[in-house]
C-alpha positions in Angstrom: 8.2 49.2 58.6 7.1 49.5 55.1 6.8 52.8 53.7 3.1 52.6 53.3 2.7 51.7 56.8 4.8 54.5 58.0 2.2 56.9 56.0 -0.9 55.1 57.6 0.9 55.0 61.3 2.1 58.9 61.1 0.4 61.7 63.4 0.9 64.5 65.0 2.6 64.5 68.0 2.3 66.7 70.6 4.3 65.4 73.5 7.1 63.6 74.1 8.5 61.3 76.6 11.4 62.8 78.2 14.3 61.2 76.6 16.8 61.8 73.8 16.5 60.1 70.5 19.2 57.5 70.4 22.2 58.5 67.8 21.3 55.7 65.6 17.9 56.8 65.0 18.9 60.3 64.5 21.8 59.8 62.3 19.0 57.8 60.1 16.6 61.2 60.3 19.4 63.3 58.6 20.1 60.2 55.9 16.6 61.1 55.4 16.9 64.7 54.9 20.2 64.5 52.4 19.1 62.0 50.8 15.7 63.8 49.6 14.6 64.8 46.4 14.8 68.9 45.3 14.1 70.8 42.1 17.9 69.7 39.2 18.8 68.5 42.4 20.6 71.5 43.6 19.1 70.9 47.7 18.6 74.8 48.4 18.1 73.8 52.3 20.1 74.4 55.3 18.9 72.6 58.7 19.3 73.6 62.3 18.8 71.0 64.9 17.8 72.0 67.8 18.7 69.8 71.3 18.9 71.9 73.5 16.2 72.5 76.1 16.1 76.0 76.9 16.3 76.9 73.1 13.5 75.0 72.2 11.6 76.8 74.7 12.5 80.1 73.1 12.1 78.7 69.9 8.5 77.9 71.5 7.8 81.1 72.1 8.4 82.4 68.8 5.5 80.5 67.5 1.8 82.1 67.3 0.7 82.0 70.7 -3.1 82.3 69.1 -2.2 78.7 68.3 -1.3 76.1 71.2 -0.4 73.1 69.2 3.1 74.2 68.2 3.8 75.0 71.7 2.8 72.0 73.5 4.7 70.1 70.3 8.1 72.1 70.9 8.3 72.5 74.5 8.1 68.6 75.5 10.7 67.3 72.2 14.3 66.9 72.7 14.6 67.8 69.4 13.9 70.5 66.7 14.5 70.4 63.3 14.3 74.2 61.8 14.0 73.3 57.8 15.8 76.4 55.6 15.8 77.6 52.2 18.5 79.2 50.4 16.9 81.2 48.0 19.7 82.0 45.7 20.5 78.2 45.1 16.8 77.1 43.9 14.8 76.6 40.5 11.2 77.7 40.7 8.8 74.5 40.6 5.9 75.6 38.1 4.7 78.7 39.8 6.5 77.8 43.4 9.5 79.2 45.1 12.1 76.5 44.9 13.4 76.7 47.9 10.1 76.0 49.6 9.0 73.2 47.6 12.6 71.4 48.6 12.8 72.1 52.1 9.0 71.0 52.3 9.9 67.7 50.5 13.3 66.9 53.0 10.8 67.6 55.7 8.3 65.1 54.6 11.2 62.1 54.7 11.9 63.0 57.7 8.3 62.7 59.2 8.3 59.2 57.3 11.8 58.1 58.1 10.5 59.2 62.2 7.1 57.2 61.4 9.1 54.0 60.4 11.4 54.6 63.5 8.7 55.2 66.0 9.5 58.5 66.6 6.5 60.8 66.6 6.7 64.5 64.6 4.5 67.5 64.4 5.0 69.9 61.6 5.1 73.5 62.7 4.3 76.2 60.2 2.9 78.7 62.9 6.2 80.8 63.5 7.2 84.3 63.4 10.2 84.2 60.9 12.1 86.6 61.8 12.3 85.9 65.2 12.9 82.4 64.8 15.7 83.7 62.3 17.2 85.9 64.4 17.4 83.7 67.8 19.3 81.0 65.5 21.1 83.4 63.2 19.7 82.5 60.0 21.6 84.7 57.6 19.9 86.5 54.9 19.3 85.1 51.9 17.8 82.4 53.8 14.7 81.8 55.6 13.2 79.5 58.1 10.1 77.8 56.0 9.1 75.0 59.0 9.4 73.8 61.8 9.2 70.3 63.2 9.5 68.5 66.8 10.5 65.0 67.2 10.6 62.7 69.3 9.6 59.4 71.6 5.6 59.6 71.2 4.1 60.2 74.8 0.6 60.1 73.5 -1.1 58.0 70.9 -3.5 60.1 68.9 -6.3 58.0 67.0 -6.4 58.8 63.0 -8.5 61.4 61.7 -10.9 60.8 59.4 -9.7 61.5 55.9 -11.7 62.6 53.1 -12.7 59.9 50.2 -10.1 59.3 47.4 -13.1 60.9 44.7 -13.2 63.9 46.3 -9.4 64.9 46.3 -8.4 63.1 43.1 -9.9 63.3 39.2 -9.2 61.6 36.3 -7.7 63.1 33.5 -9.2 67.0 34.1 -9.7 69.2 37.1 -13.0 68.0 38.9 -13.6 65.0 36.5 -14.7 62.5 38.4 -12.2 59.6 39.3 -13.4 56.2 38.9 -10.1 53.8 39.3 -9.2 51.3 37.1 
């Protein structure tokens, strides 16, 4: 699959079908993550993954129960990947924390690198850190910036509309209107 098409067939998945992710394709995932870019390339990120079943369920539950998603996305994956960032081993990125900005970026290739695989993903940024920290003993001087399940797809979500390229891009200066080439 061509990387475009992996952006265009990415969602969100919620469930999973109840199998492992072969070796191949998960070996392929963490190519994905190591080989991302970060900030003078100094890849402030640690990453936990996350196979077995009954931790992912207590990861689960560490997530904001006011939400659902993340729990329906966690409790059906055979696998979690808890994204870190080593705060003492990033440069700031403009007026962003380093650490954040990589770990977000790693992340990202991952969800692609799934996409192209036919693995589905759901980002998970509804967590309560220092629970999540403490039942994988994060040390400090790290923290746990996302979460994301992935898996076999069980369900086939239809896109969701998008908004129109002029009204998330401008040419040239902030809310100048852009009018292609």
């Amino acid at each position: 699959m061509e990387v475009m098409e992996a952006v265009r067939a990415r969602r969100s998945i919620r469930r999973y079908r109840p199998e492992p992710i072969p070796p191949e394709k998960e070996a392929a995932l963490l190519e994905a993550l190591r080989l991302s870019p970060s900030a003078g390339n100094r890849q402030p990120w640690r990453f936990i993954l996350v196979r077995d079943a009954e931790l992912i369920r207590r990861l689960a539950q560490e997530c904001c129960w006011e939400r659902l998603a993340p729990l329906r996305a966690l409790t059906t994956a055979p696998l979690a990947i808890v994204g870190c960032g080593v705060t003492g081993e990033c440069l700031p990125v403009g007026s962003l924390e380093g650490d954040v900005v990589d770990v977000v970026i790693a992340l990202q290739s991952v969800v692609l690198a799934a996409a192209s695989l036919g693995l589905g993903t759901c980002w998970i940024g509804a967590f309560y850190e220092e629970r999540v920290k403490a039942l994988l003993k994060v040390p400090e001087g790290a923290r746990v910036i996302a979460l994301l399940s992935v898996g076999v797809p069980d369900e086939q979500p239809p896109a969701r509309e998008r908004k129109a390229l002029g009204e998330v891009v401008y040419s040239d200066a902030y809310g100048e209107a852009y009018t292609g080439r």
